[in-house]
C-alpha positions in Angstrom: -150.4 6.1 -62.0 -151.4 6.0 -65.9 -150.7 9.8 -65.6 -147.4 9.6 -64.2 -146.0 6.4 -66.5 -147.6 8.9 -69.5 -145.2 12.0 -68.2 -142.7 9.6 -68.2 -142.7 7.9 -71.5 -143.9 10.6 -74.2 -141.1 12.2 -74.9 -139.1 8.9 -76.0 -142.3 8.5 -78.4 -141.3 11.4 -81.0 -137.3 10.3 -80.7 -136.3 8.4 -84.3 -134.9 5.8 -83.0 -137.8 4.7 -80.0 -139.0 1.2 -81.8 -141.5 0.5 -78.7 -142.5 1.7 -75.3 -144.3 -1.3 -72.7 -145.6 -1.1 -69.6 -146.5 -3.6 -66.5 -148.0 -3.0 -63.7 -147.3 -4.5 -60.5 -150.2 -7.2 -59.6 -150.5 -7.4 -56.5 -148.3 -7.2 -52.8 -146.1 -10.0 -53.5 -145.1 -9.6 -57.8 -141.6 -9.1 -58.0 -142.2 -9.1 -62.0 -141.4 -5.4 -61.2 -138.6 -5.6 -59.0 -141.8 -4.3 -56.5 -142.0 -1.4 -58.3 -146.0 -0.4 -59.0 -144.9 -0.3 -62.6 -141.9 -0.7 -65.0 -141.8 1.2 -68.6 -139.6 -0.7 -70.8 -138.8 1.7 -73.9 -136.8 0.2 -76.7 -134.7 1.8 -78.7 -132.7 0.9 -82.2 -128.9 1.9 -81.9 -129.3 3.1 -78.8 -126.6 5.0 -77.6 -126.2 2.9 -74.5 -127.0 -1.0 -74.2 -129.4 -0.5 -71.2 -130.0 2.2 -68.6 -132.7 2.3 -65.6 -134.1 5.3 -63.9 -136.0 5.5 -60.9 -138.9 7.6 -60.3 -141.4 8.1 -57.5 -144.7 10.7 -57.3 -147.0 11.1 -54.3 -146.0 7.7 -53.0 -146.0 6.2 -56.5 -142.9 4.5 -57.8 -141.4 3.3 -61.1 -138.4 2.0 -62.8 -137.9 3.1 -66.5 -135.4 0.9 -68.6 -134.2 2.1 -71.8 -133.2 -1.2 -73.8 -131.6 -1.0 -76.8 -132.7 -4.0 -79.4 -129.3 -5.9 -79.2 -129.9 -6.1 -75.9 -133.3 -7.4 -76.1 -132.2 -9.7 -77.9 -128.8 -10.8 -76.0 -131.4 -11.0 -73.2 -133.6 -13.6 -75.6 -130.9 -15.7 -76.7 -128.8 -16.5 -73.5 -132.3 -16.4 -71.0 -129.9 -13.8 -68.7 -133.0 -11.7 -68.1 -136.5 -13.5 -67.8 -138.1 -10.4 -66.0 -137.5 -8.5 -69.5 -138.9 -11.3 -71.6 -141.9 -11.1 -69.2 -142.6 -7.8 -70.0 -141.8 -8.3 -74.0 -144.1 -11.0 -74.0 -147.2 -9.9 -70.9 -146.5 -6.3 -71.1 -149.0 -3.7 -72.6 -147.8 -2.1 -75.8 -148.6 1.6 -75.4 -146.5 2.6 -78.4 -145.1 0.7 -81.0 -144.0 1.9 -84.4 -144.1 -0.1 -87.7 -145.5 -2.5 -85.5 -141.8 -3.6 -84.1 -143.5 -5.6 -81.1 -146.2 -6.7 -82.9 -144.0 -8.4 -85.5 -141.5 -9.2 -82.4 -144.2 -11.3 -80.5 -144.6 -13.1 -83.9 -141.0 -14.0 -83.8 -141.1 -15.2 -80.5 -143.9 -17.6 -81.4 -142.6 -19.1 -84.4 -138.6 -19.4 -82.7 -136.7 -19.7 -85.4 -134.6 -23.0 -85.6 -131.1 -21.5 -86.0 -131.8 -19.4 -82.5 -133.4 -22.5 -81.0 -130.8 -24.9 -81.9 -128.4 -22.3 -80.3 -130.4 -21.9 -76.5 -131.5 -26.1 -76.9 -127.2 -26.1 -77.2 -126.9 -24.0 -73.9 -129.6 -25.4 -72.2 -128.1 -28.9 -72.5 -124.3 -28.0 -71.4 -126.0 -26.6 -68.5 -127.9 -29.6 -67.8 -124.8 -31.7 -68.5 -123.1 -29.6 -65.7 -125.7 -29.6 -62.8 -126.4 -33.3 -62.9 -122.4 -33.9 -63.1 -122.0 -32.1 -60.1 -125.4 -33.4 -58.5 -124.0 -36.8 -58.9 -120.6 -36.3 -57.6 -122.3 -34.4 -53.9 -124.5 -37.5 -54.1 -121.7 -39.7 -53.8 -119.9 -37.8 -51.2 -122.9 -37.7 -49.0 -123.8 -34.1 -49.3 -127.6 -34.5 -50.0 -128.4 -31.5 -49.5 -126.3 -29.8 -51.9 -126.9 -32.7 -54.5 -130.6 -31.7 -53.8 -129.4 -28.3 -55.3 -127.9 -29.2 -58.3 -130.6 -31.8 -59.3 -133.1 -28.9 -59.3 -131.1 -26.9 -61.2 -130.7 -29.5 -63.4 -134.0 -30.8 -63.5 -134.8 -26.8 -64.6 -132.5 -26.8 -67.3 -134.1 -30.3 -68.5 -137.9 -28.3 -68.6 -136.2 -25.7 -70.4 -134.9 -27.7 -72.8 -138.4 -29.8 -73.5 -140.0 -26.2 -73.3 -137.7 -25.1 -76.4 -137.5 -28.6 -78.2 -141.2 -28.0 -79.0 -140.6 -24.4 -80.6 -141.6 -22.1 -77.6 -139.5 -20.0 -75.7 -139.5 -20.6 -71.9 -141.6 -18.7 -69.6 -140.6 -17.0 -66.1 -143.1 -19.5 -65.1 -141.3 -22.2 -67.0 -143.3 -25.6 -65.1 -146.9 -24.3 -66.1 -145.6 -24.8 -69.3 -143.9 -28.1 -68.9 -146.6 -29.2 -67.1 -149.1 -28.7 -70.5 -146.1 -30.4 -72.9 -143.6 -32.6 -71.1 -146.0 -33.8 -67.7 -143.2 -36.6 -67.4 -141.1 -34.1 -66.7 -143.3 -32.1 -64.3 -143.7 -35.7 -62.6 -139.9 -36.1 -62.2 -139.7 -32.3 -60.3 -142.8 -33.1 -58.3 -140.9 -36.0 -56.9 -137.8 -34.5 -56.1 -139.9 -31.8 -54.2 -142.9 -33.0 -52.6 -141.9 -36.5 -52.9 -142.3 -38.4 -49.1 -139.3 -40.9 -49.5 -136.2 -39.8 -47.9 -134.0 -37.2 -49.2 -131.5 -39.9 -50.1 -133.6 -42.1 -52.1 -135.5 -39.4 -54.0 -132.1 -37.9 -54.8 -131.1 -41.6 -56.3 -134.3 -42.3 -58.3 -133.5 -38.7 -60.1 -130.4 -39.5 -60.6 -131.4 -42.4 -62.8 -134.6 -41.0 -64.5 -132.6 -37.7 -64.8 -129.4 -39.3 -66.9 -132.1 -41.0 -69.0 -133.7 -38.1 -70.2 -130.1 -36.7 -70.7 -129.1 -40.0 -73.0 -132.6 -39.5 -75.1 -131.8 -35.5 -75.6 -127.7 -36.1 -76.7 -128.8 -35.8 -80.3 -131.1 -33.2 -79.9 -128.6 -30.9 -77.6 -125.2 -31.6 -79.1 -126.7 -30.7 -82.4 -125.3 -27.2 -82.5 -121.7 -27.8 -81.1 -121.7 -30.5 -84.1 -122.7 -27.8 -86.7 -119.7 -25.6 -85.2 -117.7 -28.3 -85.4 -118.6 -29.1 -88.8 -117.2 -25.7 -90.2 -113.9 -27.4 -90.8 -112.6 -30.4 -91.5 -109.8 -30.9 -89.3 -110.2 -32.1 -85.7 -111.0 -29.0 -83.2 -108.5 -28.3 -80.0 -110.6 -27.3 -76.7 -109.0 -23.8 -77.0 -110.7 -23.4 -80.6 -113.8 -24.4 -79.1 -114.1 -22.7 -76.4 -113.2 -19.2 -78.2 -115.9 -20.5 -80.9 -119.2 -20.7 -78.6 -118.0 -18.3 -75.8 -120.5 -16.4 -78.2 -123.2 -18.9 -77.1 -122.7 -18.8 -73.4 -121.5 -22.5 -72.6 -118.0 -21.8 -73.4 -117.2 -22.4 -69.2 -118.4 -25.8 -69.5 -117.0 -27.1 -72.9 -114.5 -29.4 -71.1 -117.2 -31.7 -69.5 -119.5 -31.2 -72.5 -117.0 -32.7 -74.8 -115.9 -35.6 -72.3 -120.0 -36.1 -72.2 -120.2 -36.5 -76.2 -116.7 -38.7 -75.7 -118.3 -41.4 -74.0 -121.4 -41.3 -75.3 -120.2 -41.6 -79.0 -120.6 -38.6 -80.4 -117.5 -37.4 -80.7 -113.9 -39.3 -81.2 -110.5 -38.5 -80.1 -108.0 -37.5 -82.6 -104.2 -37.8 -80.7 -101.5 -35.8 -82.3 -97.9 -35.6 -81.1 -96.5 -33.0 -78.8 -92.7 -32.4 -78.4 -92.7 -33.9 -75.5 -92.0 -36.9 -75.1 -94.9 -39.4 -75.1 -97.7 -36.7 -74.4 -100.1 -36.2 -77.2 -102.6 -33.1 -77.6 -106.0 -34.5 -77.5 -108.5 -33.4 -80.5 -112.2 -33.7 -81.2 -114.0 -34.7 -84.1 -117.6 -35.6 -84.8 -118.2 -39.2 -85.4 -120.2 -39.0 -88.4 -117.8 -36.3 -90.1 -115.6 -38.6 -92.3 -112.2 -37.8 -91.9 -110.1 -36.7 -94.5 -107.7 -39.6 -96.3 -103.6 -38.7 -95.5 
């Protein structure tokens, strides 16, 4: 195989604008970190001509995926967590080439995290969250357990992911070994929900409750970024200019509920301005602790 993945990858090493070549193995019958290929070569390239493009490749029953990745990519991929199986093989993979050291000095950056990235995926992370439990809540109420069962673990995901970032790491494909070392109260709360013996009904209720908890102690932490958008201008902000400002970010599809969410839990105020119509106001948000400008 190391032949084959060799024949495969060499070439790319004398082209300018190759940064890095990785490879991963498959590890055994059931890895899917490789889609089930017996190996992936991820080959990185700086202003590559296209974003990302995968080949397939077999030889005497041995098979392999090669993905060219340019570094925007990478690092679209990194920001908005679209493709943890790429981040797997950034952060497991072995470096066969890498020149100026570009993932040596890009493993480095994704153990330090900087803060302006992290405020921006703890800002996703928690509109997500936001989502997931609203709707988890609302099935619960109607009865459909089941489906509230789905939307709680999704939620309870997006809540480990959070913690996961909060404490400067990004997460892992394997996201509750991680939780499990630095938010166990959190591992607790998903060990409940999916081993616990109670009915489906009353563990669904009980994560409810511990699950909008940790939601109220994380509003600070996860509305920070929206804030510093928001923050850009003085005037209030209409959820049109919003929601074109952080479709960037990835959570522009939830920015109605998120901004209800900060409404009613104090972080932001409604500003009402008159319409032509007749008695209808536009309704404006504006961060509480923004002063607003005297008339």
């Amino acid at each position: 195989m190391e032949e084959m993945m060799r024949a495969l990858y060499q070439d790319k090493t004398g082209d300018a604008d190759t940064a890095a070549v990785v490879t991963m193995e498959r590890r055994g019958h059931d890895d899917v970190s490789t889609d089930y290929f017996d190996a992936v070569i991820l080959i990185i390239k700086e202003n590559g001509r296209r974003q990302w493009e995968i080949k397939h490749y077999e030889a005497d029953g041995v098979t392999a995926a090669v993905h060219i990745v340019a570094t925007e990519q990478i690092d679209e991929w990194l920001t908005h967590g679209t493709n943890r199986r790429a981040v797997e093989w950034m952060v497991r993979g072995r470096v066969v080439y890498d020149r100026d050291e570009f993932m040596k000095n890009y493993r480095r950056h994704l153990n330090t995290f900087p803060e302006e990235k992290r405020q921006t995926k703890i800002g996703m992370e928690f509109s997500r969250l936001v989502r997931r439990y609203a709707d988890g809540r609302s099935l619960f109420a109607s009865g459909h357990y089941l489906d509230a069962y789905n939307q709680i673990v999704h939620a309870l995901h997006h809540l480990a992911r959070l913690a996961v970032i909060e404490k400067g790491y990004y997460p892992e494909v394997t996201v509750w070994e991680q939780v499990k070392r630095l938010e166990p109260e959190i591992h607790k709360l998903y060990s409940e929900l999916t081993s616990g013996r109670e009915p489906l009904e009353k563990r669904l209720e009980l994560l409810l409750l511990a699950n909008e908890f940790e939601m109220t102690t994380k509003v600070k932490l996860g509305s920070a970024h929206l804030l510093s958008i928001m923050e850009e201008a003085e005037e209030a902000w209409s959820v049109e200019d919003l929601k074109e400002r952080v479709s960037f970010h990835d959570y522009s599809l939830d920015i109605t509920l998120l901004l209800e969410y900060l409404v009613q839990r104090g972080v932001l105020r409604v500003i009402l301005k008159e319409t032509k119509g007749r008695g209808i106001q536009h309704r404006l948000y504006k961060a509480k602790r923004v002063p607003e400008a005297e008339d």
